[in-house]
C-alpha positions in Angstrom: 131.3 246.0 194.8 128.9 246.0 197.9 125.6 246.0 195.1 125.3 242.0 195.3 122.8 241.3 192.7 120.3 243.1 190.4 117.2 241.2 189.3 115.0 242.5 186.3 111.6 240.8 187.0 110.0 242.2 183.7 110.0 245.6 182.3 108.4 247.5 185.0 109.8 244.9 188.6 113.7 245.3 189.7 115.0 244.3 192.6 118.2 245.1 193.9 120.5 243.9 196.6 123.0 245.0 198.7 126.2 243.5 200.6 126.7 245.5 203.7 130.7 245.4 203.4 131.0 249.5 204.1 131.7 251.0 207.9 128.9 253.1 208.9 131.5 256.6 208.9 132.0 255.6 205.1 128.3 255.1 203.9 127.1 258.1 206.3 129.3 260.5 204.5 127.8 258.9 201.3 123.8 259.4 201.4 122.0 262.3 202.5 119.1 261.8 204.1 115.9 264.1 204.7 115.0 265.3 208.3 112.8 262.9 209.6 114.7 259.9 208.5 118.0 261.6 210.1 116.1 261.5 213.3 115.6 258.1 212.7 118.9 257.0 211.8 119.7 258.8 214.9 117.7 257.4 217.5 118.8 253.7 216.0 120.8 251.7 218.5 122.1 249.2 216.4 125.0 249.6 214.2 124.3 247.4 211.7 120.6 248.3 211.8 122.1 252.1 211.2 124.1 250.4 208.5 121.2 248.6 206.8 119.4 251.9 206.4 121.9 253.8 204.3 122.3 251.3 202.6 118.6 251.1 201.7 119.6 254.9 200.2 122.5 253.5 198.3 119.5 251.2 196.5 117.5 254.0 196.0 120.4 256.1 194.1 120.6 253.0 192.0 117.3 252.6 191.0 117.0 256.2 190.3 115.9 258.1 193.8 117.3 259.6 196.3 115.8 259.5 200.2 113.8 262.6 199.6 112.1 260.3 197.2 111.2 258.0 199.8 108.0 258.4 202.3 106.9 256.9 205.1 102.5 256.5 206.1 101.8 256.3 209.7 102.4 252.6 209.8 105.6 252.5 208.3 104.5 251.5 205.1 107.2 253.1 202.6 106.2 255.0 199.4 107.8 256.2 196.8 106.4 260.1 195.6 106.0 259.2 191.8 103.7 256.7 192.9 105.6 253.0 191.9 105.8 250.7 194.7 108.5 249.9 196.8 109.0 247.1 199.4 112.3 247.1 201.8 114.2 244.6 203.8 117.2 243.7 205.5 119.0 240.6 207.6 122.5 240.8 208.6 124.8 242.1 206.3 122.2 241.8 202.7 119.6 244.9 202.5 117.1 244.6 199.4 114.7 247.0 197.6 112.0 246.0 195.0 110.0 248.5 193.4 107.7 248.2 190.5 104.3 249.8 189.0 102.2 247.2 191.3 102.0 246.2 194.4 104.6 244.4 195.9 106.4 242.8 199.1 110.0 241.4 199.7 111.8 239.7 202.7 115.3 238.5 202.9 116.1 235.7 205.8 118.9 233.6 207.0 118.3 229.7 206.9 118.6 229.1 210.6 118.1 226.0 213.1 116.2 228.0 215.2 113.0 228.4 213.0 112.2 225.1 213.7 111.3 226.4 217.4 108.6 228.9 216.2 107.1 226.9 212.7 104.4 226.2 214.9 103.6 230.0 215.3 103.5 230.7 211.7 102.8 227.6 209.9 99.4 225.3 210.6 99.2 221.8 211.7 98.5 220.5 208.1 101.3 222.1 206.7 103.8 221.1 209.5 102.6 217.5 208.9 103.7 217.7 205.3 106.8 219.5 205.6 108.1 217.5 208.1 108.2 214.6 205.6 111.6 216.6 204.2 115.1 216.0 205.6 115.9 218.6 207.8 117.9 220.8 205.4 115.0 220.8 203.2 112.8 221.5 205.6 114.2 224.4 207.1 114.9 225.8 203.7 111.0 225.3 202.9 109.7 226.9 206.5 112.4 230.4 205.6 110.2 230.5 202.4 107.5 230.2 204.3 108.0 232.7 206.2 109.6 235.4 203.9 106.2 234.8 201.7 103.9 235.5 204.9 106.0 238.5 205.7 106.1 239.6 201.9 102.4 239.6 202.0 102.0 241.2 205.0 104.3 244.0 203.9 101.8 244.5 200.5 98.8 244.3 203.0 100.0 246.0 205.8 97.0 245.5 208.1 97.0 245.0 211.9 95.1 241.7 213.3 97.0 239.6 210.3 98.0 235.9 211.5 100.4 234.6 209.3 99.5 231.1 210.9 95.8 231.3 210.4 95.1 234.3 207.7 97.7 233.4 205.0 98.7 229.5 203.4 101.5 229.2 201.2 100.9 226.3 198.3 103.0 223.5 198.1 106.1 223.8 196.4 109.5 222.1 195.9 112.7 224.3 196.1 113.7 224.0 192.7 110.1 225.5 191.4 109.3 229.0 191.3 106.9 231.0 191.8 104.2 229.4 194.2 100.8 231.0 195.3 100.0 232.4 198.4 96.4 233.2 199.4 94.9 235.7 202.5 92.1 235.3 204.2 91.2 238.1 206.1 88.5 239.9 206.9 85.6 238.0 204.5 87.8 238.9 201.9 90.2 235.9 199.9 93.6 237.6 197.9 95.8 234.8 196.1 99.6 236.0 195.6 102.4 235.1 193.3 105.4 234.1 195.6 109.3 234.1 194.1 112.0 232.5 196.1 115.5 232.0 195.4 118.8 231.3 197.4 121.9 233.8 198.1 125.4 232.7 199.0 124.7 229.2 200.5 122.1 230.3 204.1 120.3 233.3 202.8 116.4 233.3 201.1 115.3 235.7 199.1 111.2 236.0 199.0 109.2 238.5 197.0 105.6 238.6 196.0 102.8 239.9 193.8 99.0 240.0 194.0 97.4 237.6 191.9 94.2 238.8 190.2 93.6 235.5 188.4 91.2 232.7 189.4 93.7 230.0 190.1 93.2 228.0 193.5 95.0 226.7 196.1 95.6 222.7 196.2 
């Protein structure tokens, strides 16, 4: 069944996951969509982008809404009409939604070789130095968590002039401890995050994250 996984963060967090197995002909005839994001599925080039997108809907049905449940602001930022929060994403052939009565951001990613090439866009100097004291499968694995937290964040926050390299710093963390913190600094003002990672199939990382109202600090 193409719904991979369902988690149940606590009573009012789920997130669940899709595996993108269905043609596009099969899941179109499936999900109606509203105007606007008919358009949108229109004007997509990519299949598997086109794909991704109903499949989002197919989420939605699951956790209770349809796509006339589903709103977009004027920077993308999708909301939900009975007020919860929602959070969307998508790589390859997984597409994930998390909604929940607070704030949240989510970001699925591939483990790939090539992240190594660009850690030095996202990640500072400090951090490289330490990570790079890992084997390279560990490594990589801890840069894709990186990442998916800075992107998770930036989803919640959704404000232009955000540098994931020099705005947001991911705590240390070993793969085989969850959550971390996260903390923003942007704009005079300092935001600490709970960050949740875990693995699907074997080369896929799952990152989703919470604002953190308590006074814990970064080490």
């Amino acid at each position: 069944m193409p719904l991979y996984k369902t988690i149940q963060h606590n009573s009012n967090t789920q997130i669940l996951i899709w595996d993108i197995t269905e043609s596009f002909d099969q899941l179109n005839q499936e999900v109606q969509l509203n105007q606007k994001n008919q358009l949108r599925l229109n004007g997509m080039k990519s299949e598997m982008h086109q794909r991704a997108f109903l499949s989002i809907r197919k989420l939605l049905a699951l956790a209770g809404y349809s796509d006339f449940d589903l709103e977009y602001d004027i920077f993308g930022k999708p909301h939900l009409v009975d007020h919860n929060y929602i959070s969307i994403t998508h790589s390859h052939h997984f597409s994930a939604i998390i909604v929940s009565n607070e704030p949240v951001g989510i970001d699925i990613e591939m483990q790939r070789e090539k992240i190594l090439k660009i850690a030095h866009k996202f990640v500072n100097d400090e951090e490289l130095n330490r990570l790079q004291q890992t084997d390279s499968a560990e490594y990589i694995k801890k840069l894709t968590v990186k990442w998916g937290a800075k992107e998770a964040i930036y989803k919640i926050k959704n404000e232009k002039g955000i540098s994931f390299k020099d705005h947001i710093q991911v705590a240390p963390f070993e793969l085989n401890e969850t959550p971390t913190l996260a903390n923003l600094s942007y704009g005079g003002v300092e935001e600490k995050f709970d960050i949740h990672f875990s693995e699907l199939d074997t080369n896929f990382t799952l990152v989703y994250a919470f604002q953190n109202n308590s006074s814990n600090q970064l080490h």
